[in-house]
N, C-alpha and C positions, 0 to 999 in steps of 0.2 A: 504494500500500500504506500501511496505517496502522496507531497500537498497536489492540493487540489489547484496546478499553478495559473488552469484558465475557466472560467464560469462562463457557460454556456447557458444563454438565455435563448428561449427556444419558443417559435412563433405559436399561431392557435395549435397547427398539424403536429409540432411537437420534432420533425424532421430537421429545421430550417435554423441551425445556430448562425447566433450572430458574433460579430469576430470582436475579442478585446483582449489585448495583449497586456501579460502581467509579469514584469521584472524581480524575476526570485534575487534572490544574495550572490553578489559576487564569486568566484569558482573560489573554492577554500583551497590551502598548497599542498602538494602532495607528501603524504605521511609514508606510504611504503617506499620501501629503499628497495625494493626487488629489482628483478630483471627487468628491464622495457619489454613491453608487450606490442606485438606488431598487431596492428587492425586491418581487416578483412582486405581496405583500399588498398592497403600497402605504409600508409602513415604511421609511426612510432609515437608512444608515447608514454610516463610513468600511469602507475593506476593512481586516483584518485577516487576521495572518498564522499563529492559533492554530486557535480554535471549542474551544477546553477549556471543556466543560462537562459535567456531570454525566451521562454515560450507563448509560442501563437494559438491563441486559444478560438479556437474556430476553423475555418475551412477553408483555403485558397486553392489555386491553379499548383502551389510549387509543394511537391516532395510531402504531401499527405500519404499516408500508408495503415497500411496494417504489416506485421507478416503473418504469414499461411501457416504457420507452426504456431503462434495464440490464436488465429482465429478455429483452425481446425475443432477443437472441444466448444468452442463456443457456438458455431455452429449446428452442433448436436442438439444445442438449447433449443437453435431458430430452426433446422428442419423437425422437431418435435411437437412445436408447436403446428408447423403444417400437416402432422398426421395428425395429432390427437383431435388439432379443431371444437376447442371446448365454448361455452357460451360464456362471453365476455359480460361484466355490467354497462360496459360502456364504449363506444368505438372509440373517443379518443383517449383513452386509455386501453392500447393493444395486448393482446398475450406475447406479440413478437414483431417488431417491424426490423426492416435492414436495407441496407444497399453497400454493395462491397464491390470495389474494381476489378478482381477478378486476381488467380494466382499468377496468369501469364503477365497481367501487367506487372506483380509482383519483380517478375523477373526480371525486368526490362529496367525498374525505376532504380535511380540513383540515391533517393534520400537518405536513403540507412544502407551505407554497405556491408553490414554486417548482415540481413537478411539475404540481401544481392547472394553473398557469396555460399549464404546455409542454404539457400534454393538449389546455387549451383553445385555443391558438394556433390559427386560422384553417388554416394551414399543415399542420396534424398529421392531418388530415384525408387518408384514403386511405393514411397509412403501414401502420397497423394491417394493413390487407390486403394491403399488398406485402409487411410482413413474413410474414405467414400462409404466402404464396405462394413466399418464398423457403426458407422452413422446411420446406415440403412437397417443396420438390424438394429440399434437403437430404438427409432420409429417405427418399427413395426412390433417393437415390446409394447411400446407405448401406446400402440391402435391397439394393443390387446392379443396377437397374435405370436407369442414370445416363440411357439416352434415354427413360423410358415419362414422354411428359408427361400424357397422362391420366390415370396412377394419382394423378399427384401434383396434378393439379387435382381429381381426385375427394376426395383428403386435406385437400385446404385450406382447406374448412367447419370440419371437425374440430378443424384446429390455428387458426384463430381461434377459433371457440367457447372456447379453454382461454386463447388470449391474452385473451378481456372477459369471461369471468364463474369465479368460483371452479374451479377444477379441483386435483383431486389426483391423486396412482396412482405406480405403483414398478414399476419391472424389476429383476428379482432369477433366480437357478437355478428360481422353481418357475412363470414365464414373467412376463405383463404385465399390467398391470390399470389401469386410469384412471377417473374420476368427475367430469363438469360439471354445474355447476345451470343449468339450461338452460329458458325457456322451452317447454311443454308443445307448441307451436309449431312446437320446432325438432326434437325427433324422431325424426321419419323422418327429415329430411334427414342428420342424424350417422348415424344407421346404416347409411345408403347411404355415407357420408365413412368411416366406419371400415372398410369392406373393402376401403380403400387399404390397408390393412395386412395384407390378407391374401396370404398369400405360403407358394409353393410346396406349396400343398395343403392347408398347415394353416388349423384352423378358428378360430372365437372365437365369443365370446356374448357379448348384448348386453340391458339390461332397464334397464327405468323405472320407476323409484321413488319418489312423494311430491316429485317436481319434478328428481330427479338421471337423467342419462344415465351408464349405467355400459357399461362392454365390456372384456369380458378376453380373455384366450387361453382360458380354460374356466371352469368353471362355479364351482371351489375361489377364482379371482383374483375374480371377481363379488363372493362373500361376502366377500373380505379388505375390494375397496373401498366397500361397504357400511357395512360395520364401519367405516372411516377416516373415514365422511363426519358420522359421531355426532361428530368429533372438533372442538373451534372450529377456526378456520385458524391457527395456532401466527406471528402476526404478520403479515405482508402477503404474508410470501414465508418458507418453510422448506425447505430443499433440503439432499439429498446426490447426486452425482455423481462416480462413477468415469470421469474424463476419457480415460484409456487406452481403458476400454472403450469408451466411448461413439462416440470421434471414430475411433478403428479402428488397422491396422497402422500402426506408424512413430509414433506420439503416448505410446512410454510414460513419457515426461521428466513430462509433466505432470500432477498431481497429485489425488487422490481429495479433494472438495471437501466440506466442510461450511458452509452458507452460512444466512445469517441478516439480513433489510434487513427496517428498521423506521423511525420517523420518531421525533424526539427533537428538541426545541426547534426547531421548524420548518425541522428539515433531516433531511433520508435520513443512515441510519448504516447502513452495511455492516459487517459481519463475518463473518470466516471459519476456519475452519481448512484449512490444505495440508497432505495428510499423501503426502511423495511417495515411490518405490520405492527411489531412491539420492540424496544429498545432490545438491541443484541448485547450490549456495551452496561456495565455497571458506572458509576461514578469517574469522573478522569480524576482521579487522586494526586496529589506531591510524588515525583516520580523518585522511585527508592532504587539508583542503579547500583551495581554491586561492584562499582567500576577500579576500586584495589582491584581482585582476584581479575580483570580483563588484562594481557598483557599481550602488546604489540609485537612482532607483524599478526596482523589477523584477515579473514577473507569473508567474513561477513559479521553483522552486528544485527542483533534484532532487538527488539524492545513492543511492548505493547504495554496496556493499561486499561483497566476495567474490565481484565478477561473472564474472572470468577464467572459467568453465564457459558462462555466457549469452554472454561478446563472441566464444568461441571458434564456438558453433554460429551465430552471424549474420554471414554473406558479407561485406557492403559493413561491418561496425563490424573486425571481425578485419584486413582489408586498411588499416582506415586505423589502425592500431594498429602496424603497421611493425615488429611483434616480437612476442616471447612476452604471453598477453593480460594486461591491465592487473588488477588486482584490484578497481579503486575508479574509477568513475566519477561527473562530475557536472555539470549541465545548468541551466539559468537564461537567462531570456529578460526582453525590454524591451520596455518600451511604446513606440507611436508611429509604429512601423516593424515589420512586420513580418517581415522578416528575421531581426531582431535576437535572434538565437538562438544560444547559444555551447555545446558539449561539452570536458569537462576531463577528463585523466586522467595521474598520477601516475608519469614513468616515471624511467630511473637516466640516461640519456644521451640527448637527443632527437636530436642529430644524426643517427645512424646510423640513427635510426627514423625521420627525414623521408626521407631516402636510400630506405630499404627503401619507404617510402610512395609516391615519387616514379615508383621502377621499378616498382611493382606497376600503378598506377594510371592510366601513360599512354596505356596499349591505351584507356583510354575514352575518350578526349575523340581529336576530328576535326573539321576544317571542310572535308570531305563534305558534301552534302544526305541520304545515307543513314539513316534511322531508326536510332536504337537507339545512337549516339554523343553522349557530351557536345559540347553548345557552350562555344567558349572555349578557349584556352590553355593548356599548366599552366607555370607557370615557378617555379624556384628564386632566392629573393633570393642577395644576396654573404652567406658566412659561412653559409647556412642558417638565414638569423633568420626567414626566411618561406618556404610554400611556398604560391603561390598561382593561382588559378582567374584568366586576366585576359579581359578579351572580351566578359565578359556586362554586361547594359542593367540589371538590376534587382537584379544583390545581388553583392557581393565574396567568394569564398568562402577561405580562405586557413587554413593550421596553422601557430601559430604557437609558439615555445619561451616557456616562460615558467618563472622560478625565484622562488621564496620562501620564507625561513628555514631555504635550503640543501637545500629540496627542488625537482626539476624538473616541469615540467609539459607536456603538449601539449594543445593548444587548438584546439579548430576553431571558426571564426570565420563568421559569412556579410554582417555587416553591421559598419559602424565603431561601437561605445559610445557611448551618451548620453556629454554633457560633464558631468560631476557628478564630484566630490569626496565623496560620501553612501557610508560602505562599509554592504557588507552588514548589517541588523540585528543585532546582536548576539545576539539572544534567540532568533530563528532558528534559529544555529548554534547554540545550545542543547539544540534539541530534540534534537541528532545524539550528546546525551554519555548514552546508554544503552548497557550493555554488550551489550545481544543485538539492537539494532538491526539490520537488514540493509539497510532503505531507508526513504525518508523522502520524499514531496513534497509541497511547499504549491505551489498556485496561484491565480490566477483565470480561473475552468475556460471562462470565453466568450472571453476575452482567447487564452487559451490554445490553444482549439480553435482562434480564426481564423489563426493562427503555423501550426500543424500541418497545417491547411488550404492554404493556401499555399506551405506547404515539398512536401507532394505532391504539388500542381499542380505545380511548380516543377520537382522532378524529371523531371515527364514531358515537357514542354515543353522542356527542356534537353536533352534527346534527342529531340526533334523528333516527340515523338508527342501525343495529343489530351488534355486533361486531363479529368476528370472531368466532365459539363455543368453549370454554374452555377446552373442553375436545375430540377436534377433534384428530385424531391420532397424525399425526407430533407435532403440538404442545404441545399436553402433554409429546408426548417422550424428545423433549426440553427443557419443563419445567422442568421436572424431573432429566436431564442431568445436566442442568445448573448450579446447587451448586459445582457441580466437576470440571467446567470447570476454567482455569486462564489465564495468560496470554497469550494475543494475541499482538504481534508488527507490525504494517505494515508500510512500507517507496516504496514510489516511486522518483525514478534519473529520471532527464530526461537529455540522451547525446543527444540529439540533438530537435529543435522544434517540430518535428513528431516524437521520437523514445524516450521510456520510458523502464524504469526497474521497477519491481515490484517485491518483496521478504517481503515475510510473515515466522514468527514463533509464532507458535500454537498447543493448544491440540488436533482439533480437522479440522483445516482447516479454519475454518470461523471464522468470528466476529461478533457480535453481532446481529448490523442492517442485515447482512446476513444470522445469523439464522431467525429471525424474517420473514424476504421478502421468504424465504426458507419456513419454516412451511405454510406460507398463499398457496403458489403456490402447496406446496402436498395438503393441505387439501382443497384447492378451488375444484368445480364441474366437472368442464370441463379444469381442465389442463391450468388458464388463468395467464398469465404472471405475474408477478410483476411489480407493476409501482408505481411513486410518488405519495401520497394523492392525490383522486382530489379536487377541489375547489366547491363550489356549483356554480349553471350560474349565472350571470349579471342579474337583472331584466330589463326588456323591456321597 
């Protein structure tokens, strides 16, 4: 998450932002002493821990983008809504509106070389179609038909056609509608792709226009997106999404999306608005960082605030938390080692929350050959100055107390700290002194991926089951991307208890954890979502 650097003011249709340019903080100087990092163009330059510059907040003719590697899952959201097709309260408040330039413009455009060059990657070749392929069985869970693999291979022309070339269209109460420019070529073959959509009797229409393939639910959705295709594409990518509706029962936590990616001094900027049903976010409290124990070089930094509602509904963070949930978390990782990955949080007594930790958490570990049990030990140091994992061959995992300036801490640990004396940036923890902050991370987003990478192989292997294949397609093209990738900044505002801002700068769209959850969901079988670790069961 990041600030929110441009405010998009958006006419009656809700499409149509208006442009106001808003000057963040000066570039801060660079703190890592590392190697120069070569970028995608061929330009050198130290990492740096800001990317403050001048963003355009709104939509022009120059260097707006998305890349096809964040849009891809997003996507999932907007063709879902064109299957499910649920009754809206309202048309101008849609379940999914969009207009997207298309992946081959992707290809072509210079704004962000760092997309440029992850499109051209040797490797990136054939994802486009596994994602097509997983998005169509997606939509066809969601119409209700989770075994018909034909329909969904009959759909999956369709949703590539929208992944590589321009496509618009919105679900809203008065049904669906969609518009691709499409080679004259292709058709027949979409028309025959679009009556994967057709379901339970009802009909749709479909016509061709001066180079557009259009198909609605009836003949009134035809003329809307007709009318939308007069419109330029409002930046590389313009979306709204009602995530409730879209992802189905049990999803109403997360939030009706306004989204905006473009490119600005040769990197991707995301922005967004979260406008969600009841506050997700607890109080923005006096930030309590744990900033002794952080020691410099590091390759990413996280921080949030008010998360006691997020640690409560996620199983394995709630149990290691050993009491009522913490308000403030915070997260920072090193180079060299991948292990080297620490979580912090803020509490009044750690003792009795290593205790409570200790008993929740033994049922998982066993040295059984049985699946689905941790390897390793758990043992309690003298005193409770550590509670730790012992056993395992490739990383220390341990929680350990930690106090400073009379406030206490608990710390999960998986690897021992570089030797350095270097404390955290100073300037860093600067960015964290806004009063409506709710979260903040800086990283280096290929550094970053490959930690998160390996902490979920890790996971599963530590329960004796198969991890991920190494050389599955998405993954390897990320693996391989990853040395070229750097800074990624993300800040989320919250102006009001339901209503957030979210602004990202990046090479590539994503962060880390996001590539990571990203390659599992293309390279998984059946198109299955992403989700937290699970935990192995409770024994009986």
């Amino acid at each position: 998450a990041g600030t929110m650097a441009s405010v998009v003011d958006q006419d009656s249709r809700g499409l149509v932002p208006r442009r106001r340019d808003v000057r963040l903080p000066n570039r801060l100087r660079t703190h890592n002493r590392g190697p120069r990092r070569r970028h995608a163009d061929g330009r050198t330059g130290k990492r740096d821990r800001t990317g403050a510059l001048i963003v355009r907040a709104g939509f022009g003719n120059k260097g707006t983008f998305m890349s096809i590697c964040w849009k891809l899952p997003f996507l999932s959201a907007v063709a879902a809504g064109i299957g499910a097709c649920v009754t809206m309260a309202a048309p101008d408040r849609p379940m999914a509106r969009w207009h997207f330039v298309g992946g081959d413009a992707l290809r072509q455009q210079s704004g962000a070389p760092g997309v440029k060059a992850a499109l051209a990657h040797p490797d990136a070749a054939g994802v486009g179609g596994r994602m097509a392929t997983n998005l169509a069985r997606f939509v066809v869970q969601r119409m209700g038909m989770a075994s018909d693999s034909t329909r969904a291979g009959t759909l999956a022309p369709l949703v590539e056609a929208m992944l590589d070339h321009e496509s618009l269209g919105e679900v809203d109460a008065r049904g669906w509608n969609l518009a691709v420019r499409v080679r004259e070529t292709n058709f027949a073959r979409l028309t025959i792709a679009t009556s994967g959509l057709h379901q339970h009797g009802g009909g749709f229409s479909t016509r061709i226009t001066n180079g557009w393939f259009l198909a609605a639910s009836d003949a009134a959705g035809l003329a809307r997106a007709w009318k939308e295709t007069a419109r330029p594409v409002a930046g590389y990518m313009a979306a709204e999404v009602d995530l409730p509706k879209v992802l189905g029962p049990g999803n109403d936590a997360w939030p009706f999306v306004s989204l905006n990616i473009f490119a600005s001094n040769n990197a991707v900027r995301t922005a967004a608005r979260l406008s969600f049903a009841s506050p997700p976010l607890g109080e923005l409290g006096a930030w309590k960082v744990p900033d002794g124990a952080i020691r410099d070089p590091i390759i990413r930094f996280q921080a949030i605030r008010g998360a006691a509602p997020l640690v409560e509904k996620v199983g394995w963070m709630a149990m290691l938390a050993g009491g009522p949930a913490p308000s403030q978390l915070f997260g920072w990782a090193q180079p060299n080692n991948l292990f080297r990955n620490w979580v912090a949080f803020p509490v009044e007594k750690p003792g009795p929350r290593m205790d409570r930790v200790q008993a929740d958490i033994r049922h998982l570990f066993g040295r059984t050959n049985a699946p689905g049990r941790y390897d390793g030990k758990l043992v309690m140091a003298t005193n409770n100055s550590a509670l730790a994992v012992v056993g395992l061959k490739a990383c220390q995992p341990a929680l350990l107390p930690y106090q400073q300036r009379g406030q206490n801490f608990l710390i999960a640990s998986f690897a021992p700290t570089l030797p350095s004396t270097n404390p955290v940036p100073a300037e860093l923890l600067e960015r964290l002194n806004r009063p409506n902050l709710a979260a903040y991370e800086w990283e280096i987003a290929g550094d970053s991926f490959l930690h998160w990478n390996v902490a979920f192989d890790f996971n599963k292997m530590a329960q004796r089951t198969a991890p991920f294949p190494t050389m599955a397609r998405a993954r390897r093209w990320f693996m391989n991307i990853a040395p070229d990738l750097g800074n990624a900044i993300t800040e989320v505002l919250r102006e009001s208890p339901t209503e957030y801002t979210f602004t990202r700068r990046s090479d590539i769209g994503l962060d880390g954890l996001e590539m990571a959850l990203l390659s599992r969901w293309l390279d998984a079988p059946y198109g299955v979502l992403p989700a937290s670790p699970a935990l192995p069961p409770s024994p009986k």
